[in-house]
C-alpha positions as a LaTeX table, in Angstrom:
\begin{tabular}{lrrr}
\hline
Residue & $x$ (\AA) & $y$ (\AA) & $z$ (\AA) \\
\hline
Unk1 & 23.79 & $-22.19$ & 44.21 \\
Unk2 & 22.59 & $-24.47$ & 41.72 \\
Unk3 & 23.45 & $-22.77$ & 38.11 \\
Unk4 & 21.40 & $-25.40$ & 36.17 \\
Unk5 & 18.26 & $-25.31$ & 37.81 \\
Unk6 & 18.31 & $-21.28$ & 37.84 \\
Unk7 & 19.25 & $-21.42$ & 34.14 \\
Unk8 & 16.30 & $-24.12$ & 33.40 \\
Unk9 & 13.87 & $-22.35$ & 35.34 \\
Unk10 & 14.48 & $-18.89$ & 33.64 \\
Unk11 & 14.30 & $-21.11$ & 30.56 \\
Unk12 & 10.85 & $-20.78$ & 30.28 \\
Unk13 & 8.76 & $-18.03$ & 28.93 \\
Unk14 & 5.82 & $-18.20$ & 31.99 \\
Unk15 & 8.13 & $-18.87$ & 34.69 \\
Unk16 & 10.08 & $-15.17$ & 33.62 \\
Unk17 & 6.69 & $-13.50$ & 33.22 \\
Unk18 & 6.15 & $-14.54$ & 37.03 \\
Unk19 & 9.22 & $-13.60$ & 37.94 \\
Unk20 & 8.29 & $-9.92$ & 36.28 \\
Unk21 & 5.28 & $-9.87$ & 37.84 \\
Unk22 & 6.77 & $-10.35$ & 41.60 \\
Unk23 & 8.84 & $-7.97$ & 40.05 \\
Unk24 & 6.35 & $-5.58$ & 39.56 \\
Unk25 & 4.14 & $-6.17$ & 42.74 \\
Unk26 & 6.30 & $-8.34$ & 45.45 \\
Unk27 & 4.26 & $-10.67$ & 47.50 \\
Unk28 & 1.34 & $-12.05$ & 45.64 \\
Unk29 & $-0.55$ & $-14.86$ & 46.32 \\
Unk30 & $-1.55$ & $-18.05$ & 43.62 \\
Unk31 & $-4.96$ & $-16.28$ & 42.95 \\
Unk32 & $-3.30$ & $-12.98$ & 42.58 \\
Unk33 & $-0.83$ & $-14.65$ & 40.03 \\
Unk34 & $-3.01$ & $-16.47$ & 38.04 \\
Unk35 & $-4.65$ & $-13.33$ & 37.08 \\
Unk36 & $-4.65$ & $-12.59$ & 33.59 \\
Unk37 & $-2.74$ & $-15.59$ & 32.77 \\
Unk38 & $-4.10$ & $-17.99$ & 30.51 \\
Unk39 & $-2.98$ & $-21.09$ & 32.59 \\
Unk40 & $-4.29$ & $-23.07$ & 35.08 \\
Unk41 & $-4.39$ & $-22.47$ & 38.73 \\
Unk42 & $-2.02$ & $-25.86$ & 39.33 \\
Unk43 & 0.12 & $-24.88$ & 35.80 \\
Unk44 & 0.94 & $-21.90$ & 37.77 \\
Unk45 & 1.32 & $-23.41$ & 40.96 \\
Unk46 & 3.91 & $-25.96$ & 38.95 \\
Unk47 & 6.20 & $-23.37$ & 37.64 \\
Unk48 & 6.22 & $-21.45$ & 41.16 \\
Unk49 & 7.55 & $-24.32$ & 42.51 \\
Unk50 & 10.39 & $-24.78$ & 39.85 \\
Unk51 & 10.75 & $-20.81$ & 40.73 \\
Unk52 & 11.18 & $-21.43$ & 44.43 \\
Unk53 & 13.42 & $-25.26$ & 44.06 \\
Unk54 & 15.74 & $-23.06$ & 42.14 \\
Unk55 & 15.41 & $-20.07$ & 45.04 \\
Unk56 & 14.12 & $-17.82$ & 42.47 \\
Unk57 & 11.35 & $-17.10$ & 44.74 \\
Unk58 & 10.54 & $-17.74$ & 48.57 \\
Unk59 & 7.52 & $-17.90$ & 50.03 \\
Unk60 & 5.86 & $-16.29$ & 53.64 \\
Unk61 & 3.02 & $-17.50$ & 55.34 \\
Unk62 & 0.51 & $-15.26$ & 56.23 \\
Unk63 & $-3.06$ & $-16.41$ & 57.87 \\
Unk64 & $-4.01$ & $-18.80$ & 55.39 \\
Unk65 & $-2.41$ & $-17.24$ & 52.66 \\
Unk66 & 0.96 & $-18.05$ & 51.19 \\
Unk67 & 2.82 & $-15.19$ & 49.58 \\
Unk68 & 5.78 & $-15.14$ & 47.36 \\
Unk69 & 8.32 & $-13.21$ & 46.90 \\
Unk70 & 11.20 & $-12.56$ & 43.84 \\
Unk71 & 14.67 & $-13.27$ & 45.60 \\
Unk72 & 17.00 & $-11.87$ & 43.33 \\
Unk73 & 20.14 & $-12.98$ & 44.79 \\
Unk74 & 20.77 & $-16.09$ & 42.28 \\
Unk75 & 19.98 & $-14.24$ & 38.82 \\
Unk76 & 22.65 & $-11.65$ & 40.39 \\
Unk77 & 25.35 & $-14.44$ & 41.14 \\
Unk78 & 24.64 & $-15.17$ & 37.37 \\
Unk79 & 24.78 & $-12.07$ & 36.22 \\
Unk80 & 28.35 & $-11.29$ & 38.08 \\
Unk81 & 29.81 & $-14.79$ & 37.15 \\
Unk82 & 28.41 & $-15.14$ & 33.44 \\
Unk83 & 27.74 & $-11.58$ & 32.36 \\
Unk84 & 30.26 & $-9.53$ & 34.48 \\
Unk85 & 33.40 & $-10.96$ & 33.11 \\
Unk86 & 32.57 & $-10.69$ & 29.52 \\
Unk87 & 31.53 & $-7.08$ & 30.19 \\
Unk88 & 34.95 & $-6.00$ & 32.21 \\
Unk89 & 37.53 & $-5.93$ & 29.20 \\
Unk90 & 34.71 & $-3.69$ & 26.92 \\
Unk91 & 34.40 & $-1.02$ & 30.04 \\
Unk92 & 38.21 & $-1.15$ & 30.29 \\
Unk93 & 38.59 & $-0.13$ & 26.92 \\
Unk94 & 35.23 & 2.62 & 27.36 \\
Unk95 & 37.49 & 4.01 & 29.88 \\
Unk96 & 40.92 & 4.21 & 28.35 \\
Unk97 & 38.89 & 6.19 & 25.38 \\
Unk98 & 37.35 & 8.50 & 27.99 \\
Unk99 & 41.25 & 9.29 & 29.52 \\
Unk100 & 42.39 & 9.51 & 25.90 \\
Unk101 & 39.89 & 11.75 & 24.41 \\
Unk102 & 40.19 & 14.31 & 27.62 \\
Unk103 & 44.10 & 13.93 & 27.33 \\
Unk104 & 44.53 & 12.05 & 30.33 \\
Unk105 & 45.90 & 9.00 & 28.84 \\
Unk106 & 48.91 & 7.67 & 30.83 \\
Unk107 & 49.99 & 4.81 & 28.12 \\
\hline
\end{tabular}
């Protein structure tokens, strides 16, 4: 996995609103994405193709339609290798109060 180009393509404001929109409703087409969005069809075609060289989003043919999907698999590699380890030491200590406060503390 690429960490750079995840972290520059969830850099950008439009890019994360189409990732919450797959979000939302998995599987939409260009036409269905550009809905509502006050871009143009090939601004939004751009950033889905940022989304998908950074495998923030894959894409299924289907008929003459091509569909795309949220893979969340990177932005949860980022979240256990950036977010995770910062996070460990606080519930360690949220824990140790919990066995202390119900008299269970070993230490």
């Amino acid at each position: 996995m690429n960490d750079d180009a995840v972290f520059r393509a969830l850099a950008d404001a439009s890019r994360r609103e189409l990732l919450d929109r797959l979000h939302q409703t998995n599987g939409q087409t260009l036409g269905d994405l550009c809905q509502g969005l006050d871009m143009t069809r090939q601004a939004v075609a751009k950033h889905l193709a940022i989304l998908e060289d950074a495998n923030l989003v894959s894409t299924r043919r289907q008929g003459r339609e091509k569909l795309h999907f949220i893979n969340p698999v990177p932005i949860n590699q980022i979240a256990e290798r950036w977010i995770g380890k910062f996070e460990q030491p606080r519930l360690g200590a949220l824990s140790k109060l919990k066995k202390t406060l119900e008299g269970k503390d070993d230490g």
